[in-house]
Structure formats: C-alpha cells, structure tokens
N, C-alpha and C positions, 0 to 999 in steps of 0.2 A: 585505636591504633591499627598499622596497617596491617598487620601480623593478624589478627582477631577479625580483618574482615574477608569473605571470599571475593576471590578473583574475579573481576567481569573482564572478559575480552569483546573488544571493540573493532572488531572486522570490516576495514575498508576496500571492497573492489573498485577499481579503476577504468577508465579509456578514454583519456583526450579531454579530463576535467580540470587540465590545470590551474586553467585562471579561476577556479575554484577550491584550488587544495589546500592554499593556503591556513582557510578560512575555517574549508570542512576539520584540518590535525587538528587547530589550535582550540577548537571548540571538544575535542575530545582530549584532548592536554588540561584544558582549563576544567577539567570537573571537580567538583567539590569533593567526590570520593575519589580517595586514595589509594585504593588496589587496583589498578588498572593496565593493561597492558592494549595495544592498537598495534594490530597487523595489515601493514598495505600491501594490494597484491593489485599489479598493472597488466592489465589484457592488449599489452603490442600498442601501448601508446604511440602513434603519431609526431606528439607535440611534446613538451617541456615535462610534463609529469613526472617521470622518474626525476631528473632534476631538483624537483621541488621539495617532493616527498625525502629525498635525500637530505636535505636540510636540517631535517626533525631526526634522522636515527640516532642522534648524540643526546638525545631527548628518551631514547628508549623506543621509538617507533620502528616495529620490525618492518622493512620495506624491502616486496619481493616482488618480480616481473615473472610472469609465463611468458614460455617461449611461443606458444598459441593465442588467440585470441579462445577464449572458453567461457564466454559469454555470463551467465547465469548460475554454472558450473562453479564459477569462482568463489559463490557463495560457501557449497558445501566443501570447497575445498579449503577454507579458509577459517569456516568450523573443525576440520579434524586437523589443522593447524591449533587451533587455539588451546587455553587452558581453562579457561576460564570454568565457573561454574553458574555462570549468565553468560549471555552472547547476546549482542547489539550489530545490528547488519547497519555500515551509515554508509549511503553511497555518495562517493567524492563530489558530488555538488551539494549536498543537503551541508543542512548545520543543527547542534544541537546545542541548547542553552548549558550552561555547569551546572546546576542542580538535578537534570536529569537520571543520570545514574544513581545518584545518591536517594533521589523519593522512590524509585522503580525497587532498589534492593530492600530499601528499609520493609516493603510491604508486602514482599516477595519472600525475605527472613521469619517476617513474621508470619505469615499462613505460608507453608509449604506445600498446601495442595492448591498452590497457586501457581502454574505453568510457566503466563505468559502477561506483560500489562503494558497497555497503551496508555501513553501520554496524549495531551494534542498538540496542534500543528497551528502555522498559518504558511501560504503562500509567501515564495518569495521570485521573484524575476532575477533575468540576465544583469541586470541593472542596481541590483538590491532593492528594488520596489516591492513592499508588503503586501499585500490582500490577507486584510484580516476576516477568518471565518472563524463563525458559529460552531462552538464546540458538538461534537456528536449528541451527544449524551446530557441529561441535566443536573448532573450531580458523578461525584467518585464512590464508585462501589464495586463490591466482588460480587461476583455474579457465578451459579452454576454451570461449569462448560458446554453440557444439554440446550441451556436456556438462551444461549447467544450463538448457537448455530443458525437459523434461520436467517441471523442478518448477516451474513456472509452470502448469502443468495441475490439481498437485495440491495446492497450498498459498498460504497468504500469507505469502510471506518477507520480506517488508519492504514498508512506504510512504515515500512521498516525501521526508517531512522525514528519511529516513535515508538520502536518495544523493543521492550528488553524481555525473551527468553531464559527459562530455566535448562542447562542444559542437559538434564538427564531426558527431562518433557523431550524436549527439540529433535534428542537421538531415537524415541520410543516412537515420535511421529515419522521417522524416515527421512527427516530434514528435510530441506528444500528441494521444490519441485521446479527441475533447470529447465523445464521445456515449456513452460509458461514464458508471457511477458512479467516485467517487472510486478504488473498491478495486479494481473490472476496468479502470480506467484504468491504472494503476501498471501490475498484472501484464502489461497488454497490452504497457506501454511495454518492460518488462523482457525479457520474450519478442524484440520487434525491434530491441531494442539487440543482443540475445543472438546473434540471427544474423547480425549484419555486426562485432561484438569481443567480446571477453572480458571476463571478470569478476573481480571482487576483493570479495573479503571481511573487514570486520573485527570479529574478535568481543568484542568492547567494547560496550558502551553507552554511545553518543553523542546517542541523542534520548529524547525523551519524546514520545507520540500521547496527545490528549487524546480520551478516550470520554466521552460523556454524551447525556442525551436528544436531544437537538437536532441530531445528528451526523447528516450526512447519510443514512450506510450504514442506520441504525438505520430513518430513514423509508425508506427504498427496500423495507426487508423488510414493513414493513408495508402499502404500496401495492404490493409486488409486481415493481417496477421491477427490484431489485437480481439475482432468482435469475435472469430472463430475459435479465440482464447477462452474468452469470455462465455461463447454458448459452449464448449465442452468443461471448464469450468464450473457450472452450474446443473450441468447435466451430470457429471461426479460426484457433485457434492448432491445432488440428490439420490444416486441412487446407493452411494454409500453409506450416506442416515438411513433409508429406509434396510437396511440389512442390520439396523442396531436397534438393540432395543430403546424404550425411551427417546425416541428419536421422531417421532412422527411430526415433531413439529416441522422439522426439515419436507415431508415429503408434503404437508398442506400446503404449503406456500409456491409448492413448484410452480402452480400456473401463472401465480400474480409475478413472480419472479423473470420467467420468458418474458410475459407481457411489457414488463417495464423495462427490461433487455431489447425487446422489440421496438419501442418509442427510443430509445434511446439511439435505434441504429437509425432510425426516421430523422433522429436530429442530427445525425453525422451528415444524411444524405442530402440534406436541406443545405447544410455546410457546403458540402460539396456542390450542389446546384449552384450556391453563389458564387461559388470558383468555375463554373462553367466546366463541372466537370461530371459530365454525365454519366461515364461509364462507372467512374465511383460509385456516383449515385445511384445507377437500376443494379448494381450490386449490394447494396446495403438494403435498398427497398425490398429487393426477392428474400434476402436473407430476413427480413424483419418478418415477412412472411410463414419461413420458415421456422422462426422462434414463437411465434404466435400468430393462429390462423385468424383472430378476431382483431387482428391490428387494423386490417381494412375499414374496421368501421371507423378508427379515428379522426378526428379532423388534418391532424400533421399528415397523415396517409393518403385523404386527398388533394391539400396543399402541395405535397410530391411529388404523386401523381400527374397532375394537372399541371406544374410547373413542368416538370420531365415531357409531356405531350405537348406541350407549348398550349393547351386549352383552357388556362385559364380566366374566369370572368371576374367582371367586378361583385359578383356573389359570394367570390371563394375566401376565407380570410386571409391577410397578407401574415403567414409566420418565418417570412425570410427572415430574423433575423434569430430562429430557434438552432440549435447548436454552434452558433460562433464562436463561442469561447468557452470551450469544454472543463477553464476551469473556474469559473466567476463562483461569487457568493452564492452561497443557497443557505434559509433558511434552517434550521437546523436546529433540537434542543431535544431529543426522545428521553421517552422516560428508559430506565431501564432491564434489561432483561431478565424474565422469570424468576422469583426467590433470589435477589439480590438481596446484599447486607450493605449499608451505608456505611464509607470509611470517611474519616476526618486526618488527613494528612498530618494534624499536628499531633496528632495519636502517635505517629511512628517517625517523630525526632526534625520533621521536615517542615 
C-alpha cells in the first residue's frame, strides 16, 4: 500500500529538452512504485518545455521554471524542494524503465546502511537508436563504501538517472557539487556518498542516457571546460581519501588514475586533429602532459605529436580513428569491489 511505503522524489531539471519530455514524465509516471511525487524545474527554456511539461501537472507533476538559468544549481535546489526520503536526479532527455524505482527501494529498505544504488544503463540517440553496453560490474552486490572509492578515479560507472539516493546520505554528503560538469558531478557525488555508506549494485538495465550533440559533456570537450573538471576532480578525490582513515586505497591508485586521464585527453586531441583543429589539439596534448609526465612515451602521444608537426612517416602507426566517438562500446564486466556481498533481486520482492 502506498501509505506503508516511503516517498521517493523524482527531480527533473530542464533547458530546451522538449522534444524529449515527453518520454523522460511518462517513464517516471509509469513506475511500478506507488509513492511517487516528480518535480520539474526549467532553466529559461527557449523552446516548448514549459508547455509540455505542463500537460502532466493534472497528473500530479510539480512543474516550476527559474527565473535564471542556474545551471547545475538546480539540482540542489530541487532536492530542498523535494520530500522524498530517496531522490533520483532524471534529467529531461534520459529515460527510465518502470521497474526501476521499485528494485532500487526494495534493497535500499532493506540494508539501511545502504546510501546510494546504481542500476544500469544503455545508450540512447537523438533518433531513439540504442547502443547497448556491457554492464559495469559482473554481478548485483553491496559493496563497502571504503571499497568502491578508487573507481570513481578511474572510470564512469554510472550517471544520475541510474541512482537512487538516500536522502539523509545525500544531505550528510553536502549534496551536489554545481560547479562540476554534468559527468564530474555524478562521480564527485558518488565518491562522498561512498565515504560516509555503502553501495549497492544492480546489474539490470533500468535507464536509458540520451547522447547527442547538444549534450552538455560533448561541448565541455570542445571548450575545454570538461578535462579541467575532470583533472581537479580526481585531484579532490585524492586528496580527500588520503585525510581518511581506511582510505589508502584511494591515494595508490593516484598515478594510474592521471595516467589514464592523460590517454584519454590524447584521444580527445586525436579527435580534434581530425577536425583540423589544432589549437584544440596542442591544448589537450600539454594538458596530457600535465596530468602525467610519462604519457610521452605512449604511442597515441607520438601519433599526436607527429600528426600536430605534420612529420609523420609511414613508421608511425595510423591511430586517426582513436577518440571519435567518445561514446561507442567498450568491453566491460569487473569483478566487484572489496568485501562485497552478493544480492539476488528476487530476494527483495523484484
């Protein structure tokens, strides 16, 4: 009964995802749980949004506009809006399947020193075209919050519209961090959930993340904003584990962490070479530089290099085609982190 269960709120921010809104209420209307409340909140729409969103408040959908654009801000504001005693950040282009909320509470009821838990995902386009990927992880387990710190250094294991927070956790970590991009927001959030509780895992695919041009993270690489996110991001999260006890796993992995931060801006710059766009590119190469001083001996590093000087031979190997599509498949299946317990979802009613 809906009386018996607690409240999740379901926090929508907005800007000019109309032709998405649709898609994104109805998937948060259709959920299987029954205690639900969804607040929209629009950052100086442009286009139709308000509109749309309008459609749903006879549905129960609180639908509010800022008079500002407030970016990321909206977030936390839309948490001390809510009631809920879970919070699900879906932002207007993603989509979540209906069973989602419903397996997230049931295992979040049941272990209370459980914070925060990822579902999975797959890609979705402008277009509704799928790219299905490889779940993180190779199995559903709760995991120590200590033990899953480190990979917040190294990887993107999930965004927002795939967790559902607790939100005593949520408010003990200082909520969200509005001065990140969208993608070192999440990991940041994940990270200071991670040192005051635990984690939960489900390896299901419960959302959908919509990619296309217009995406935030997309222009961040190209203004440059996002990799600067990204190296003080990791530069925080290490030097805040190491001020915790129990934490050293967080400061071993610093160097392998820049390192792979640094290939990784090798493959933005590579991108950019093929767009004939230099200055991009010897900005992402210095900076690679900067995130790790052994990135030179890589072969992407001389490929870049050598393309950027117009010197290259037919010695050199041809990796034009490394960072084109910053969101394709990758292989994917990790065991799980430190002192995990293995959960069976039909354990908890799902």
């Amino acid at each position: 009964m809906k009386e018996n269960r607690p409240l999740v709120s379901i926090m929508i921010p907005n800007r000019n995802h109309s032709m998405f809104l649709d898609g994104c209420i109805r998937g948060a209307l259709d959920q299987t749980y029954d205690n639900i409340e969804i607040i929209f909140l629009d950052n100086c729409s442009t286009d139709n949004s308000m509109d749309v969103a309008s459609k749903y408040a006879d549905r129960g959908v609180m639908v509010c506009k800022n008079p500002l654009n407030i970016t990321n801000r909206s977030i936390d504001l839309l948490a001390y809006m809510a009631k809920g005693k879970y919070l699900m950040t879906l932002f207007a282009d993603d989509l979540i399947k209906p069973t989602m909320v419903e397996k997230c509470v049931s295992i979040m009821e049941a272990h209370p020193e459980v914070g925060y838990v990822h579902c999975e995902r797959d890609f979705i386009d402008a277009d509704g075209t799928i790219t299905e990927l490889d779940p993180f992880y190779n199995c559903s387990f709760i995991s120590p919050g200590w033990s899953a710190l480190p990979i917040y250094l190294l990887a993107d294991v999930a965004q927002s519209p795939q967790c559902l927070i607790r939100r005593s956790v949520f408010d003990a970590a200082m909520g969200f961090e509005s001065e990140f991009d969208h993608v070192n927001a999440d990991k940041d959030l994940w990270f200071r959930l991670s040192l005051i509780s635990d984690y939960a895992y489900i390896r299901e695919k419960l959302s959908l993340i919509r990619v296309h041009a217009s995406r935030e993270t997309v222009k961040a690489f190209r203004n440059f904003y996002h990799p600067l996110a990204l190296f003080l991001t990791i530069d925080f999260h290490v030097r805040l584990g190491s001020e915790q006890e129990l934490h050293n796993n967080v400061l071993e992995r610093k160097a392998f962490a820049f390192h792979k931060l640094a290939l990784e801006f090798l493959g933005i710059a590579s991108f950019a070479l093929n767009e004939n766009n230099t200055d991009l590119a010897k900005q992402y190469m210095l900076f690679a530089q900067i995130a790790s001083e052994d990135i030179i001996h890589e072969e992407l590093y001389t490929y870049c290099l050598e393309t950027y000087n117009g010197t290259r031979t037919d010695t050199t190997p041809d990796l034009s085609g490394t960072g084109q599509d910053m969101y394709k498949k990758r292989k994917r299946s990790y065991d799980p982190p430190e002192g995990y317990c293995l959960i069976n979802l039909e354990d908890y009613g799902s």
